[in-house]
N, C-alpha and C positions, 0 to 999 in steps of 0.2 A: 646607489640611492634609489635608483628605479624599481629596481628589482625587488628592495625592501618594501617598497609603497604595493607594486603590485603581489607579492607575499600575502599581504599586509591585507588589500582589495581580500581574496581570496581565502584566508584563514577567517575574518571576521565574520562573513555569510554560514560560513563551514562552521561556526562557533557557534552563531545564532540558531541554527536553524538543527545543532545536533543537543542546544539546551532545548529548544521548545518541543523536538521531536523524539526525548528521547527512550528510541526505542518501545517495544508493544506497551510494554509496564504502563507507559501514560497515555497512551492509545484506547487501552481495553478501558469500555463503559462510555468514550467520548464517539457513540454514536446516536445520540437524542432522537435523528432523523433518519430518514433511508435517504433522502438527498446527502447528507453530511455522510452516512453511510458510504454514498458512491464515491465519493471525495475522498475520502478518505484510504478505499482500496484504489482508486485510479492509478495514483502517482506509483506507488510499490509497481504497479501493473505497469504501468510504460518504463519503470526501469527491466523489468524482465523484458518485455518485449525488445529494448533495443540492446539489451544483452544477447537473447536469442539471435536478433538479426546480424549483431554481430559476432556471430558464431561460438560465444563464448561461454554456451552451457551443454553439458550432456544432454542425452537423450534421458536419463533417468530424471535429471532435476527438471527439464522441460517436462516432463508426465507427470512427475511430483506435482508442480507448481498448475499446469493446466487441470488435473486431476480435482486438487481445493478449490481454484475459482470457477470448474464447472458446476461444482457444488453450492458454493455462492451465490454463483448467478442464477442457478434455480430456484434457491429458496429466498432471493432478494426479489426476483419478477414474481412469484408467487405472494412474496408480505404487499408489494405495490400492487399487484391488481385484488387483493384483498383487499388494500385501503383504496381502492378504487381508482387507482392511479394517483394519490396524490401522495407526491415527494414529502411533503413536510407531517406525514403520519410518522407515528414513532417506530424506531425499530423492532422488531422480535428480536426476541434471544438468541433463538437460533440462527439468525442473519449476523446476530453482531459476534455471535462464537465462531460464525465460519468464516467471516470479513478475518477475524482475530487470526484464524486458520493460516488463510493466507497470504498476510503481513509475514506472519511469523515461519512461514515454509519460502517464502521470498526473500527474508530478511535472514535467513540458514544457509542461504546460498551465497558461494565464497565471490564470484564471479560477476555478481549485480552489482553495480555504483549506487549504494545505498544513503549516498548521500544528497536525491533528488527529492528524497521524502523524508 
């Protein structure tokens, strides 16, 4: 009986959170702001990272995935210090196509626990 409860614990979050997350499809366009922007590439981002640390990607899918969010992170500090630093300016297109980028090149890899984001 325990083991069904805690099953039970663990399926339901996993249930919730791959209806509200699911996948880029309902992602792409839900970045209003560059703040919600960073939020929204973080989580993908610390599940690679502790993939990485735990030895569990190649050297190709780590170039892959470092490759899009160097790109990202250029033209995201670039859209922010055009709105003058402030978070709550809207996103560019091109911030939110590359954000999209790298969901989507992190979310390809077999190896990440995509179930953090």
């Amino acid at each position: 009986m325990k083991s069904k409860k805690l099953l039970l614990l663990w399926i339901m979050p996993s249930l919730c959170l791959a209806l509200a997350f699911n996948g880029c499809a309902t992602r792409a366009g839900t970045y209003p702001t560059l703040k919600q922007t960073e939020i929204n590439v973080h989580w993908p981002m610390v599940s690679y990272q502790n993939a990485a640390a735990a030895g569990r990607l190649t050297l190709a899918e780590k170039e892959r995935i470092n490759q899009a969010y160097a790109a990202y992170k250029t033209a995201f500090d670039q859209a922010l210090q055009a709105a003058g630093g402030n978070h709550n300016a809207p996103t560019p297109d091109n911030v939110k196509a590359l954000a999209n980028e790298v969901i989507r090149t992190i979310s390809a890899t077999p190896m990440i626990n995509h179930t953090m984001y």
